[in-house]
NUBA-342586 format. One record per residue (C-alpha): z negated, y, x negated. Coordinates in steps of 0.2 Angstrom, whole numbers, plus 5000, padded with zeros to 4 digits. Layout:
ZYX/...
END
This chain:
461560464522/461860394505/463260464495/464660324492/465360224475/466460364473/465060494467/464560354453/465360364434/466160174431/465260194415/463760194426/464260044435/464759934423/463159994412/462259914427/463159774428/462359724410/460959674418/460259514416/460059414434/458359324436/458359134434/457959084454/456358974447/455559144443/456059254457/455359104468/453659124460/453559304462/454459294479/453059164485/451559304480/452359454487/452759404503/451159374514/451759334531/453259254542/453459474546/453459534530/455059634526/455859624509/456659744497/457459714482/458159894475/459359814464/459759614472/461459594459/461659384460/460159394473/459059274464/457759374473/458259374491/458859184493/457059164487/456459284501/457459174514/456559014506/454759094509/455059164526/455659014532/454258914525/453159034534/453959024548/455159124552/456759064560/458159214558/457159264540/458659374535/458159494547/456759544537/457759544521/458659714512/459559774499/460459904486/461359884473/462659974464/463959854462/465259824477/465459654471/463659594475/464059604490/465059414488/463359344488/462759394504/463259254515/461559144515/460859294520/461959354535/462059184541/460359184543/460059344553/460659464542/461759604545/462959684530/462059904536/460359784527/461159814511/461859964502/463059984490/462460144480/461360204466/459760174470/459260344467/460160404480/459360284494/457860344505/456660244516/457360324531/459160234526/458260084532/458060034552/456359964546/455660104537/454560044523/454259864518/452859744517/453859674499/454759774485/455559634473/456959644459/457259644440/457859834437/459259854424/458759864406/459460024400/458660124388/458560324388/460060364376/461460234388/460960314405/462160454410/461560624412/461960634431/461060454434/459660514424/459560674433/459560604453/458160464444/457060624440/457260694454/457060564465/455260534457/454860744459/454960734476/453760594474/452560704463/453060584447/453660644433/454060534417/454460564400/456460584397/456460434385/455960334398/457260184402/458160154416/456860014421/455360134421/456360244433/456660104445/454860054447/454160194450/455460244464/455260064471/453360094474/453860244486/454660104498/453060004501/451860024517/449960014514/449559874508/451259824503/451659714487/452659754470/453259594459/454659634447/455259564431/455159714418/455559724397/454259704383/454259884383/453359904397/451659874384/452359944369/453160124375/452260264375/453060324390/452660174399/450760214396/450960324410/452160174419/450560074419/449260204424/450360244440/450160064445/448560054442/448260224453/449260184468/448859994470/447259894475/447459734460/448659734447/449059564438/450259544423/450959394415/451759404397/452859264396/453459174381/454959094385/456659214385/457059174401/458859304401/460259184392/460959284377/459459404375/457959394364/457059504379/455259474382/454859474399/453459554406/452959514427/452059624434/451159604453/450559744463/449459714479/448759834489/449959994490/448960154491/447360084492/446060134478/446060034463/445059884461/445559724445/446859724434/447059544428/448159504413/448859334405/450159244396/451159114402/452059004388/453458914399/454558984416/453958794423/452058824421/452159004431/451758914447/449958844441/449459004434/449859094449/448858974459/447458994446/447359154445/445459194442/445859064427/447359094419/447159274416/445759404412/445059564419/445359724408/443959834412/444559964395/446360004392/446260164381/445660064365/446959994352/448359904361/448059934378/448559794389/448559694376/447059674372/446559564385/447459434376/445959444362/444259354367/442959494372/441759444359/443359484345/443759644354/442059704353/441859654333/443659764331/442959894338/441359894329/442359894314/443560014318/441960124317/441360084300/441060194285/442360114274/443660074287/444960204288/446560264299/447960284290/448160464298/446460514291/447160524274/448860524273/450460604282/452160524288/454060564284/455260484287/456560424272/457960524269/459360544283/461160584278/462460564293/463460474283/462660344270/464360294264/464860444258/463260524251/462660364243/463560294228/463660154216/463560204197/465460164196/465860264211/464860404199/465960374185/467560384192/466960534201/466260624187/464860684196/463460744185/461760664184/460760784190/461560814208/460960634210/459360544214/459260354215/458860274234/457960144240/459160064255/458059904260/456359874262/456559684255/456759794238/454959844239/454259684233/452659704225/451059824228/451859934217/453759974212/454360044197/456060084189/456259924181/455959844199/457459924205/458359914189/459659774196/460159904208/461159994195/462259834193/463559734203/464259894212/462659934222/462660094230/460960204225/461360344218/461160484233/462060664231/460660774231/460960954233/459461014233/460161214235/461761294237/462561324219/463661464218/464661374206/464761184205/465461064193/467361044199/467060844201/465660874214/466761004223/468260884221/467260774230/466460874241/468360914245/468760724250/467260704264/467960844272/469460774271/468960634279/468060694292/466160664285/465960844289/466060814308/464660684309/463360714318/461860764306/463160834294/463860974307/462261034310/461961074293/462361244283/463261174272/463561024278/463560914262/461760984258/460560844261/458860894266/457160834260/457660704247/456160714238/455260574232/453660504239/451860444230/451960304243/453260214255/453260094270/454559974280/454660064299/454959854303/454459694297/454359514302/452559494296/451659644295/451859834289/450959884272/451060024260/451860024241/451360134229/452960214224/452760214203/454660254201/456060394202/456560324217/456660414237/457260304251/458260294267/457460314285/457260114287/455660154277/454460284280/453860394265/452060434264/451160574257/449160634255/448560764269/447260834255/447460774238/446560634232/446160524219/447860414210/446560264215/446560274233/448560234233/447960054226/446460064239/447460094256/448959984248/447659844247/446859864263/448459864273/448459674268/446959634275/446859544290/445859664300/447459804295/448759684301/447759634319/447759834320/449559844316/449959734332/448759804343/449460004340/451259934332/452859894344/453659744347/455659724346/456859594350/456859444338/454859474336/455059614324/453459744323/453759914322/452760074318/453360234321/452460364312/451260414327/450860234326/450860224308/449460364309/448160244320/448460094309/446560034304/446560004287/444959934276/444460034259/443759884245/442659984233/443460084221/442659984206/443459844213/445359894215/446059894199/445859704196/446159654214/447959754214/448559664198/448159504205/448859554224/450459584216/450659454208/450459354223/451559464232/452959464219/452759264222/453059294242/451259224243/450859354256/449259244265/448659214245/448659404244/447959434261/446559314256/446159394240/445959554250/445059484262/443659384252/443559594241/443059644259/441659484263/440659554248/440959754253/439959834264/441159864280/439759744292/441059574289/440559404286/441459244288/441459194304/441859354311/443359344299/444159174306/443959294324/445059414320/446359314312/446359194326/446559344338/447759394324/448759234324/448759234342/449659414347/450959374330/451559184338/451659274354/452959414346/453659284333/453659124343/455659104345/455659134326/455758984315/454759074303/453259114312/452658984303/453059004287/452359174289/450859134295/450558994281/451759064267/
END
């Protein structure tokens, strides 16, 4: 039997209760699919405000069921769900259908009916570093049994569909309500090759509209038919408002597309792009002067010190301090700093005034004897505890700061619009919001201008949301493993000295589509097999995948057109 409420951290529980409970319209649509008969019995691993199962009454009942709470189940982890039961009992249901426990410790055989014809449920949203250890543990063990084992940075979520899937007869149906990082993860790669594995047709809507109040989530469905059957279609589409899921559902062969190839750039994602667009990427991606970024260079990140406060001061913090120049190096804190293709000191200059901190304490080695300002200081964060922090105590000494050297090249881990490369010209290091990039091999001082140019480009920045991350409020990321698969377009060498004068200036201007056209029309006369036409195809496929991640930002827009 299940072990009780008492064996569950409140930590866990109320981490639970943050879940966000499905709007009925949507858990009606996905309710309507999944169950295919008036006998189909229901599951929903995690029912909360039981969207879900007031919907499964709705359906049964239209399909003729006359006592549809019968067929109808749950768990949850919250006692007080269980206020929400009385639609369901007074239509059939008893209160030993649901139970009150960490899914993770519930078995099909804890169910009279054994395993159901429907599993249904929007599975909490907590990622890796919130769940418990004990939760996470029983979650991992749970799926062993089941011959599944995921990565332990999966979220909560990915844990939850997977054990759901073990509930389902043959032939059973999956429909749930997952996070956008069920296509941007690389532990829910894996997530998604298990569905497509263990069911007959896979079909995922990406859907545009927020539909959790006070999150800026994207929601992904995903529909599973055919439990344990071989694998036959997966069908993927977007869906731009909760009111129009309906028609697509009862569209299906039109509002979405089969995706015969998944291991390319973007993997579900790229059945949002045209076949005709994904097949010129790809081509290009194979051209002589087209480039990933992990071909020539390598990734680090910027400099990480436990405690920026501390480590980083302004140039009056330094004065009063009387800490010596050289047990300093000026940092780069934010990205919007890095204005231009290039920056240089006098770029920066401005930080040095109005009390800006950017001047990092770099110890680069253990002195025997330092200056008695630096250890009088060194004295005060121990005194206030800066020694206890997390990076700082696992450092020998502790006020050491490693690896603040200064990069060739640097990078924004986010952006709005699209990543792209600075040449570093300056004395200047940065923190771990921006990446710092260095050649594998040495090259040519040239090449810096050549890749920094080519990140601009349009084909760069369709790669950049095809291999890249999407976060809440639209934001792109690219971690450096993504980083390293980022396309980028070489323009002839010849060519790049003019072109990165004129690029900055536009840049420098905030004219980012002025620059990107510049780049782009450098690449029409090249030799990389683009012409027009093909052009205006990726940046349509372009435009479409950055609305879809900006689209509740006022400033898509003004990106696009700025």
């Amino acid at each position: 039997m299940p072990i009780g409420l008492d064996a569950i951290s409140e930590t866990q529980k109320n981490r639970n209760l943050a879940s966000f409970y499905t709007p009925r319209e949507v858990a009606q649509v996905l309710t309507d699919w999944a169950i295919t008969g008036p006998a189909t019995t229901v599951l929903d691993p995690s029912f909360g405000g039981c969207a879900f199962l007031y919907s499964a009454l709705e359906t049964l009942r239209q399909k003729g069921n006359a006592t549809p709470g019968k067929q109808i189940y749950g768990v949850d982890i919250d006692r007080d769900a269980q206020s929400h039961l009385a639609p369901l009992l007074s239509a059939g249901g008893s209160l030993e259908q649901y139970i009150i426990d960490d899914f993770f410790n519930v078995h099909p055989k804890d169910f009279s009916c054994g395993l159901f014809g429907a599993v249904l449920g929007n599975p909490p949203y907590i990622r890796y570093h919130d769940i418990e250890d004990k939760a996470q543990e029983r979650a991992i063990s749970r799926l062993k049994e089941s011959g599944i084992k995921i990565s332990g940075r999966a979220s909560y979520w990915a844990f939850f569909l997977l054990y759901s899937m073990q509930f389902l007869h043959t032939g059973g149906r999956l429909a749930m309500v997952l996070p956008g990082a069920f296509l941007h993860t690389d532990y829910s790669v894996q997530v998604r090759e298990l569905l497509t594995q263990n069911f007959e047709e896979v079909i995922v809507y990406l859907l545009q509209d927020r539909v959790f109040e006070g999150t800026e989530e994207e929601s992904i469905l995903v529909c599973a038919a055919g439990a344990r059957k071989p694998h036959r279609t997966l069908r993927i589409g977007a869906v731009a408002k909760v009111e129009d899921l309906r028609d697509a559902f009862e569209n299906l062969q039109t509002t979405t597309q089969t995706l015969d190839d998944t291991k390319g750039d973007g993997g579900w994602l790229r059945a949002l792009i045209e076949p005709k667009t994904l097949a010129l990427y790809d081509q290009l991606v194979e051209s002589p002067n087209v480039i990933r970024m992990g071909e020539w260079v390598k990734t680090r990140i910027g400099v990480v010190t436990g405690n920026n406060e501390f480590f980083i001061l302004s140039r009056v913090e330094q004065e009063q301090r009387g800490i010596p120049d050289n047990y300093l190096v000026p940092i780069i804190r934010r990205p919007v700093h890095l204005a231009g293709l290039w920056v240089r000191d006098q770029d920066l200059q401005f930080l040095a005034e109005g009390g800006n901190k950017f001047l990092l304490l770099a110890l680069n080695q253990v002195e025997s004897k330092l200056p008695k300002p630096l250890r009088e200081y060194i004295q005060y964060g121990q005194e206030k505890d800066v020694s206890r922090a997390r990076k700082c105590r696992d450092r020998q000494p502790w006020y050491v700061v490693p690896h603040t050297f200064v990069p060739p090249a640097l990078m924004p881990c986010m952006s709005a619009a699209w990543p792209r490369l600075v040449v570093n010209q300056s004395r200047y290091t940065c923190t771990n919001n921006i990446l710092r990039i260095l050649w594998k091999e040495e090259r040519p001082a040239e090449d810096w201008l050549r890749l920094a140019l080519g990140t601009l480009s349009t084909l760069s920045q369709l790669s950049a949301e095809l291999v890249g991350r999407s976060y809440g409020g639209g934001v792109l990321k690219l971690e450096p493993k993504e980083l390293a698969r980022l396309v980028v377009p070489l323009v002839p060498v010849e060519a790049s000295d003019g072109l990165a004068r004129k690029v900055d200036s536009f840049l420098r201007q905030n004219k980012l589509s002025e620059a990107t056209d510049t780049v782009d029309s450098a690449l029409l006369a090249s030799n990389i097999g683009l012409a027009t036409a093909k052009l205006e195809q990726l940046r349509a496929a372009r435009n479409r995948l950055f609305l879809r991640r900006r689209q509740h930002r006022q400033d898509a827009q003004e990106i696009l057109s700025s």
